[in-house]
C-alpha positions as CSV (number, residue, x, y, z in Angstrom):
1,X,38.4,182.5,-129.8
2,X,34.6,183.6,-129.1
3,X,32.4,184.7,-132.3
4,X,31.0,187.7,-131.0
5,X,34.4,189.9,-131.9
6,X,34.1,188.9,-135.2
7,X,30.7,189.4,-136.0
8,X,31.1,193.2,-134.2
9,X,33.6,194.3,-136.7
10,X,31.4,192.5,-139.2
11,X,28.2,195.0,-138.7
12,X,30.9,197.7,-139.0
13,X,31.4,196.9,-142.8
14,X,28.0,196.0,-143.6
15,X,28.7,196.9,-147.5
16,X,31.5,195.2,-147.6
17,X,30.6,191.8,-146.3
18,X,27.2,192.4,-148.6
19,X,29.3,192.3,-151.5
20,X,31.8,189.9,-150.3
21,X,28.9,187.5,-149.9
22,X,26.7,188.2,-152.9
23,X,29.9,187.8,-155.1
24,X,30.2,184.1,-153.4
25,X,26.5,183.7,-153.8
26,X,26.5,184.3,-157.8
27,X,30.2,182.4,-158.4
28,X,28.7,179.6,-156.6
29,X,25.7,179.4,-158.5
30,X,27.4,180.1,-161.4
31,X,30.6,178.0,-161.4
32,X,28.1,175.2,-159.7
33,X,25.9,174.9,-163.0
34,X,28.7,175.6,-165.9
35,X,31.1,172.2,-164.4
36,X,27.5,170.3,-164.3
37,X,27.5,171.6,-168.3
38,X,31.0,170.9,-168.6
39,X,30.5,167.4,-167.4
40,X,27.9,166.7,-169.4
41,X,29.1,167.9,-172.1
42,X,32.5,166.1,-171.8
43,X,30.4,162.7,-171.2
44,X,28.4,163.3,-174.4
45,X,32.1,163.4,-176.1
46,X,33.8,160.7,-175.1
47,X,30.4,158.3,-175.4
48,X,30.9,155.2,-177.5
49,X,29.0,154.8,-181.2
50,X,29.4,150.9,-181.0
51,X,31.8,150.8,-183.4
52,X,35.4,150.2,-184.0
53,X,36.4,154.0,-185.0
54,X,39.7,153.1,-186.1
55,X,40.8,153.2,-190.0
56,X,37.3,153.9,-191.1
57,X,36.1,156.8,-193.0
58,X,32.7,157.8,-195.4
59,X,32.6,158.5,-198.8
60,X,30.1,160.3,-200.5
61,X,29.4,160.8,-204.5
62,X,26.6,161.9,-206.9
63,X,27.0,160.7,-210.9
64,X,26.4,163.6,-213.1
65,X,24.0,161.9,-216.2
66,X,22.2,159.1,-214.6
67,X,19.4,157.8,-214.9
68,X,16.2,158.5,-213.1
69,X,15.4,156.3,-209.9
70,X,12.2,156.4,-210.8
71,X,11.7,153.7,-213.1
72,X,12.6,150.7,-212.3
73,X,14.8,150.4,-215.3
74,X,16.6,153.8,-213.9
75,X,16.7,152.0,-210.7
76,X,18.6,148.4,-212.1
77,X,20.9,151.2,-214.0
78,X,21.7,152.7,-210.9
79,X,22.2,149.5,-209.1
80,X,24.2,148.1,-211.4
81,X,27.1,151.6,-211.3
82,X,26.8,150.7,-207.4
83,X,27.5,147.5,-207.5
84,X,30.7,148.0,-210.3
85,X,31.8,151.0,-207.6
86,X,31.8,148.6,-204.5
87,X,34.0,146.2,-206.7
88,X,36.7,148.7,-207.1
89,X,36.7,149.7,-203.4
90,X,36.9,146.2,-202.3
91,X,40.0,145.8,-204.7
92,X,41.8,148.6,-203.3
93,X,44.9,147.1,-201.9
94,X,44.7,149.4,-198.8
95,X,40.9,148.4,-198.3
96,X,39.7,145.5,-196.0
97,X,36.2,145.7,-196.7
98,X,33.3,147.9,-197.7
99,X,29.4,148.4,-197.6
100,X,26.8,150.7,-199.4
101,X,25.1,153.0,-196.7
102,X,23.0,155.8,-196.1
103,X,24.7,157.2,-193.0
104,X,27.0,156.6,-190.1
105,X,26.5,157.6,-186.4
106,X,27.5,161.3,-185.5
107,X,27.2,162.0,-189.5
108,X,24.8,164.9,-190.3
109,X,22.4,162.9,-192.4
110,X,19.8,160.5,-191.3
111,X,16.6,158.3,-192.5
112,X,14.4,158.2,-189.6
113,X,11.2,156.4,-189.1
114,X,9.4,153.7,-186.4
115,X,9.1,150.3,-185.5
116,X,5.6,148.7,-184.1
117,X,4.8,145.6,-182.7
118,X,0.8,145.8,-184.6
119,X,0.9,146.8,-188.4
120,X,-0.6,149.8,-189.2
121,X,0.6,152.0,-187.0
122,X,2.8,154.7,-188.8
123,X,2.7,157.3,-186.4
124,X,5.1,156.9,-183.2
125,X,2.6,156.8,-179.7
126,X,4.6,159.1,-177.3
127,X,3.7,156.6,-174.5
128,X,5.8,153.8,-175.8
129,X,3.3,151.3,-176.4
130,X,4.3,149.3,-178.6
131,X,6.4,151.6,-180.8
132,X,9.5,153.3,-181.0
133,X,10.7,156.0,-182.9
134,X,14.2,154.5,-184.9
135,X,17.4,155.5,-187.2
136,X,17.6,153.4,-189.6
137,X,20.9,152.3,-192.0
138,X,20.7,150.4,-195.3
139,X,24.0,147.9,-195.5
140,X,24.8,145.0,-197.0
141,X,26.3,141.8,-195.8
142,X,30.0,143.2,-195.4
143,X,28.4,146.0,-193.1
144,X,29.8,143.9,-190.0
145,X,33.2,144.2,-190.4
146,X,33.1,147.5,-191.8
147,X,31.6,149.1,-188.9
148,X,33.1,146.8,-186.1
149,X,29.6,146.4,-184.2
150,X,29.3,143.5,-181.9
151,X,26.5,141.1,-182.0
152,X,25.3,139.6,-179.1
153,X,22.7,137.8,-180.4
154,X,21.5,135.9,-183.9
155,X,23.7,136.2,-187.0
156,X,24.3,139.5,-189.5
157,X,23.0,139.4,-192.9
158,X,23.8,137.0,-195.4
159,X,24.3,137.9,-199.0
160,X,20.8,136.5,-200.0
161,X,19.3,138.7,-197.8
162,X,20.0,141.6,-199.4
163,X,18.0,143.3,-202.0
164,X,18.2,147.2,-203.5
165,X,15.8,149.5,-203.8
166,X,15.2,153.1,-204.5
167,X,14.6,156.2,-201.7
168,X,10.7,156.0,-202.7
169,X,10.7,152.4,-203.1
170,X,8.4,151.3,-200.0
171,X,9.6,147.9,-200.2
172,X,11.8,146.3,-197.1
173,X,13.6,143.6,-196.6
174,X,11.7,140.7,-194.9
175,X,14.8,140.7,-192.1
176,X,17.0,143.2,-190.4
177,X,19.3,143.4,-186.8
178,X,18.5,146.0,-184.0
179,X,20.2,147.1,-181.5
180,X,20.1,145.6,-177.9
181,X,18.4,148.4,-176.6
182,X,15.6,149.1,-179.2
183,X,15.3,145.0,-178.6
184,X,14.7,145.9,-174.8
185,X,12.4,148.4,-175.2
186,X,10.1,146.6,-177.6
187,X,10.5,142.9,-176.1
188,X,11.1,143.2,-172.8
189,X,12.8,140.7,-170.6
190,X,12.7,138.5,-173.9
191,X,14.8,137.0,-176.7
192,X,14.1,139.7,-179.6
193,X,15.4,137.2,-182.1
194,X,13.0,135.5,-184.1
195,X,10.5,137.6,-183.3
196,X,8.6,140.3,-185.9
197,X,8.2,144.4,-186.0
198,X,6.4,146.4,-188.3
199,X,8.3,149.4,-190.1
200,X,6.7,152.3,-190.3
201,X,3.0,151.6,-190.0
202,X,4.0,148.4,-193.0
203,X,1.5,145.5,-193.4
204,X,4.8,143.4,-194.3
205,X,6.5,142.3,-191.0
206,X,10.2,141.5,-190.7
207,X,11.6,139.3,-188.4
208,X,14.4,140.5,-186.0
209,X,17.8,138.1,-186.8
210,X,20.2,139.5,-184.4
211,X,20.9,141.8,-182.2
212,X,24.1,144.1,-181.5
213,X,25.5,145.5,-178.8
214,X,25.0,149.4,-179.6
215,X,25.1,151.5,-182.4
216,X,24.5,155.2,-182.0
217,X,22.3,157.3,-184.5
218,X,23.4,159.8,-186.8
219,X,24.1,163.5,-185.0
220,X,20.8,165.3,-184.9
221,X,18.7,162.5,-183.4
222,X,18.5,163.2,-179.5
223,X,15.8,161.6,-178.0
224,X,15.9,157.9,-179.3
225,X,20.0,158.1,-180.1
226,X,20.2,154.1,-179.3
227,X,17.2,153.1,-180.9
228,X,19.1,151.7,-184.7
229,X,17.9,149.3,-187.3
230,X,20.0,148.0,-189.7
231,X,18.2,147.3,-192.9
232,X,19.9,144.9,-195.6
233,X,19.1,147.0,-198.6
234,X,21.3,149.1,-201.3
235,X,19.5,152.7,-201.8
236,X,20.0,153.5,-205.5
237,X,19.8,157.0,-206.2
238,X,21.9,159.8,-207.8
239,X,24.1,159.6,-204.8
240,X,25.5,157.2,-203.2
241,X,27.7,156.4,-199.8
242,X,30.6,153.8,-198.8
243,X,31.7,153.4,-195.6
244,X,35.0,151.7,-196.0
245,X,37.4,150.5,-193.5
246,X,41.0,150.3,-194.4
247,X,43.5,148.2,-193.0
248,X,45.5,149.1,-190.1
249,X,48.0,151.9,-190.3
250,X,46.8,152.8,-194.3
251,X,43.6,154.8,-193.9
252,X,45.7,158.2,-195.1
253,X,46.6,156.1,-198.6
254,X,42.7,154.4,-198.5
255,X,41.4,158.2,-198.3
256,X,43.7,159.3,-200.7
257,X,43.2,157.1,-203.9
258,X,39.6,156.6,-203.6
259,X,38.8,159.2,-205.7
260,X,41.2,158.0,-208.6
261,X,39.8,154.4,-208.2
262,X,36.3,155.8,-208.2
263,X,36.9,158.0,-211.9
264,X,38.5,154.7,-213.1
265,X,35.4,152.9,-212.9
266,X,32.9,155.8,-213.9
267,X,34.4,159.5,-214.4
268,X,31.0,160.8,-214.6
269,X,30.3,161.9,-210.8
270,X,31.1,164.8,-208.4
271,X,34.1,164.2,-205.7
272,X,35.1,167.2,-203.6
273,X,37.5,168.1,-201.1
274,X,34.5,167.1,-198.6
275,X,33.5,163.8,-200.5
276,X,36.1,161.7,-198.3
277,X,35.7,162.0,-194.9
278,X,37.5,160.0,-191.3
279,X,35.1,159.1,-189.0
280,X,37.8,161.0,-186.5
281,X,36.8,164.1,-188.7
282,X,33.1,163.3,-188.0
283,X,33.0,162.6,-184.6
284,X,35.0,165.8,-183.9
285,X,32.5,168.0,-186.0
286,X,29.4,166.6,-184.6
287,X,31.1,167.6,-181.5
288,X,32.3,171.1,-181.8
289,X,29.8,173.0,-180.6
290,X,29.9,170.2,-177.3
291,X,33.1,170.9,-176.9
292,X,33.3,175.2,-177.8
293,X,30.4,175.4,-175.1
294,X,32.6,173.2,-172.5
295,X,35.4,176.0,-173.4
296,X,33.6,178.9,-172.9
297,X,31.5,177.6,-169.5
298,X,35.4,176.9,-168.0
299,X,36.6,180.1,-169.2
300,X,33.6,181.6,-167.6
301,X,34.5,179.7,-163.9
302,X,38.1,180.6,-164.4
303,X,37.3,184.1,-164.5
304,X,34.3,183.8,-161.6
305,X,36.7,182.4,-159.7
306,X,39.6,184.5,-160.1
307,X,37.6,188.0,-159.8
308,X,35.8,186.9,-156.8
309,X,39.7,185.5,-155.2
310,X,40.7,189.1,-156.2
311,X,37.5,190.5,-154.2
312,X,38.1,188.6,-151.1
313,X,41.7,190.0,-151.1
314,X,41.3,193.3,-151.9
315,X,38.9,193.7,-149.6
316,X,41.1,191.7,-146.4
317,X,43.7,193.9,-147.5
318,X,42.0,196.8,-147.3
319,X,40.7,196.0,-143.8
320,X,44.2,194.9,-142.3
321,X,45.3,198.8,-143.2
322,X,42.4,199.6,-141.4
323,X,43.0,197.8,-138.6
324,X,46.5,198.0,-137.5
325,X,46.1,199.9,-134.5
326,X,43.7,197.3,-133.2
327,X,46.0,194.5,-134.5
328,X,49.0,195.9,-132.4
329,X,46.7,196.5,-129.3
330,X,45.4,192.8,-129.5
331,X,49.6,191.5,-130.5
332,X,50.7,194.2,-126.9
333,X,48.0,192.0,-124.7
334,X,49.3,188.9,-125.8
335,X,47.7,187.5,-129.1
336,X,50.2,185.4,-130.9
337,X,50.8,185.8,-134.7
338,X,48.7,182.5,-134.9
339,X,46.0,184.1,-133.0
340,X,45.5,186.9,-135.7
341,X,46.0,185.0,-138.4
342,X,43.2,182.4,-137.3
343,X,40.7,185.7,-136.9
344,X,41.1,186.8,-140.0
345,X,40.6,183.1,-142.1
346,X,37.6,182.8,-139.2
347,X,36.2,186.2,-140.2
348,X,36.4,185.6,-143.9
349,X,35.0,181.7,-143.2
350,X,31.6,183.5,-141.8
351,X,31.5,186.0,-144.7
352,X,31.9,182.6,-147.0
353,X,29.4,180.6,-145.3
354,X,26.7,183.3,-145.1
355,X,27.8,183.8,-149.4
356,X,27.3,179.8,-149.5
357,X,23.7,179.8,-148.3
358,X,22.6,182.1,-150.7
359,X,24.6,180.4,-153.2
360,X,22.9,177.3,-153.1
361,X,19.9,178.8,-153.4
362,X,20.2,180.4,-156.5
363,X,22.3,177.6,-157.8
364,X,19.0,175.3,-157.7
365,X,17.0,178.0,-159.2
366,X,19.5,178.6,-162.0
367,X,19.2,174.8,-163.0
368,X,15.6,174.7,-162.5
369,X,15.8,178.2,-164.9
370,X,17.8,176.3,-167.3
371,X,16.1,173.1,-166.9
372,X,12.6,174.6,-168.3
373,X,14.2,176.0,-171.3
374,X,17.2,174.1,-172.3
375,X,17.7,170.5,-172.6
376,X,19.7,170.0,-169.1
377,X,19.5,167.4,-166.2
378,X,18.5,168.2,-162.3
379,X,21.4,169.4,-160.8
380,X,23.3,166.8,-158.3
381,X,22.9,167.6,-154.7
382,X,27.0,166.1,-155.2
383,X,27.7,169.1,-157.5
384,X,26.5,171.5,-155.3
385,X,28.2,170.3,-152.1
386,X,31.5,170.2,-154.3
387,X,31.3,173.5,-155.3
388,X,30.6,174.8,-151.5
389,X,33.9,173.0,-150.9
390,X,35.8,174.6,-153.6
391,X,34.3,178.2,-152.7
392,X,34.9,178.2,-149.4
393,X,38.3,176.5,-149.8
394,X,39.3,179.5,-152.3
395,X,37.8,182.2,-149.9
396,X,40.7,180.6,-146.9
397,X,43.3,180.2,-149.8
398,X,42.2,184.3,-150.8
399,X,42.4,185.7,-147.8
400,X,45.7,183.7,-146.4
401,X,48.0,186.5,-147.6
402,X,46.3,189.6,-146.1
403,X,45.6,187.4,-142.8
404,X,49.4,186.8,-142.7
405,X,50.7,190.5,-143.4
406,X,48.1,191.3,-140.4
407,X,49.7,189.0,-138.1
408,X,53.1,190.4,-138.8
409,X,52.1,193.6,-137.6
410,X,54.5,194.4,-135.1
411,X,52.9,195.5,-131.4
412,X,55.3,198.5,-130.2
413,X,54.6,200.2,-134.1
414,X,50.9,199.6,-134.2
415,X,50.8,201.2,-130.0
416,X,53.1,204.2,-131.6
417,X,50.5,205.1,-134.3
418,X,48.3,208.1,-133.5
């Protein structure tokens, strides 16, 4: 079968095949850019915090009538409630350990700062000389087990190495484990461990004792998410937070007399419906709006998709009734129902292809649109070459049903028709 027929009866239906093709053009852009979103956004869900998620879970507490942190007698007051609290958690039969922190990754709340190979430099350099911007979380000794982080190299904090101190104390500790990657990026192709860092512009260095694997920063930081410093250190404050891992299987019963063990030892503080969290409960809200945008950008390709099938058929359908006279002349001199139904997936191939090739145009100029405002990658040459395959796969799979009525056209009714 030669081209030229096809492309004659084309330039018959110029508006048609315009519209055919710009509604390929705009799904393909489109659809093309919303699964890279989709994708992204599903990878950003299911990454991995470093920890062992399992049977752990955050509470958070302020004590009503306590003393000021501001003092340093305030401050041993408020150390000592702490200390009496993480007692009671740690006796909880359904508890297999706990630790005093500020945060955990994905949890709304963060202490940010930098790290710097020179003291003296506070403020981060953007070109990464020798600092690095940093989330920061203040454990104690049990904070290995309770978080499930791996090392892979040094030791964790022993229980000498941690002191307490209040949220404007500007004291540190004189030691404290990164992560591997914050290790790579300030020593690298070297052993991190043993070697010094500077916290926050600090004349006091602290030497680097181990190194884990990864541990993700708390939900709002973007742009140095890997970069975590664990800090030996109790915060003493108003407000406090545990992170407490229960045993297997009896996280529910943990969750649910915390509270109760908590008024036992002090009944002067603030626990809400909110106070006890899961980390499943905080991963999934950190997530939402990931996962509500990865929602609406399929419903979005769904409908695309199905309005443009609709298009293609409508518009075959209305050009078999059209053409029946010419489809029984052509089945009288011999064309086989194969023959017509061929022309028809042919006809609606060129429409496709010529719909493609402005598609992938505007496709790349979406991304680069969305690029320069949004926070969003280059667009994969792979993405765009899958989503030519599934256009023009859905434009043969649209117009099948028309193609096939045509064929059955029968040749002595379409000659009989005046």
């Amino acid at each position: 079968m030669t081209l030229h027929p096809i492309f004659a009866s084309l330039r018959k239906h110029k508006s048609g095949v315009v519209l055919i093709a710009l509604q390929i053009a705009f799904t393909l852009a489109i659809v093309c850019n919303a699964i890279f979103i989709i994708s992204q956004r599903i990878q950003k869900i299911g990454r991995e915090t470093g920890m062992v998620e399992n049977n752990l879970f955050l509470v958070s507490q302020q004590w009503v009538g306590a003393p000021s942190a501001d003092d340093e007698k305030g401050v041993e007051v408020l150390d000592s409630m702490q200390r009496e609290d993480l007692a009671a958690l740690r006796n909880m039969p359904d508890v297999a350990s706990v630790t005093p922190t500020n945060s955990l990754p994905l949890f709304t709340s963060s202490w940010t700062g930098s790290v710097g190979l020179q003291p003296g430099k506070g403020n981060y350099d953007t070109s990464g000389n020798g600092t690095a911007r940093v989330s920061y979380y203040f454990v104690d000794d049990q904070a290995l087990g309770v978080l499930g982080v791996k090392m892979v190299a040094g030791h964790f904090f022993r229980s000498g190495d941690v002191i307490n101190i209040s949220s404007r104390d500007e004291r540190r500790p004189n030691v404290m484990v990164i992560t591997k990657m914050l290790a790579e990026k300030m020593f690298p192709g070297e052993n991190a461990v043993g070697k010094t860092l500077y916290l926050d512009g600090g004349a006091a260095p602290v030497r680097v004792i181990g190194i884990i694997d990864t541990l993700q920063a708390p939900e709002w930081v973007k742009s140095f998410q890997w970069n975590s410093v664990l800090i030996p250190a109790r915060l003493d404050s108003g407000f406090s937070r545990y992170a407490i891992r229960a045993k297997p299987g009896r996280e529910a019963a943990a969750m649910k007399a915390v509270a109760g063990v908590l008024y036992g030892v002090n009944p002067m503080r603030v626990l809400d419906e909110n106070s006890v969290k899961s980390f499943s409960d905080i991963r999934n809200n950190a997530y939402q709006s990931d996962l509500g945008m990865a929602i609406v950008m399929g419903v979005v390709c769904i409908i695309l998709l199905g309005v443009t099938t609709a298009g293609i058929v409508g518009l075959t359908s209305f050009w078999v009734g059209q053409r029946r006279k010419q489809i029984g002349v052509r089945r009288a001199l011999g064309a086989r129902k194969i023959d017509i139904l061929f022309y028809f997936q042919l006809e609606n191939l060129a429409i496709s292809c010529g719909g493609v090739i402005i598609g992938i145009v505007l496709a790349i100029g979406l991304n680069f649109l969305l690029m320069s405002h949004f926070e969003m990658d280059r667009l994969p040459v792979s993405w765009v070459l899958l989503g030519v395959v599934v256009v023009l796969l859905l434009g043969q799979a649209a117009v099948f049903v028309p193609a096939r009525r045509a064929s059955n056209v029968s040749p002595v009714m379409a000659t009989r028709m005046a």
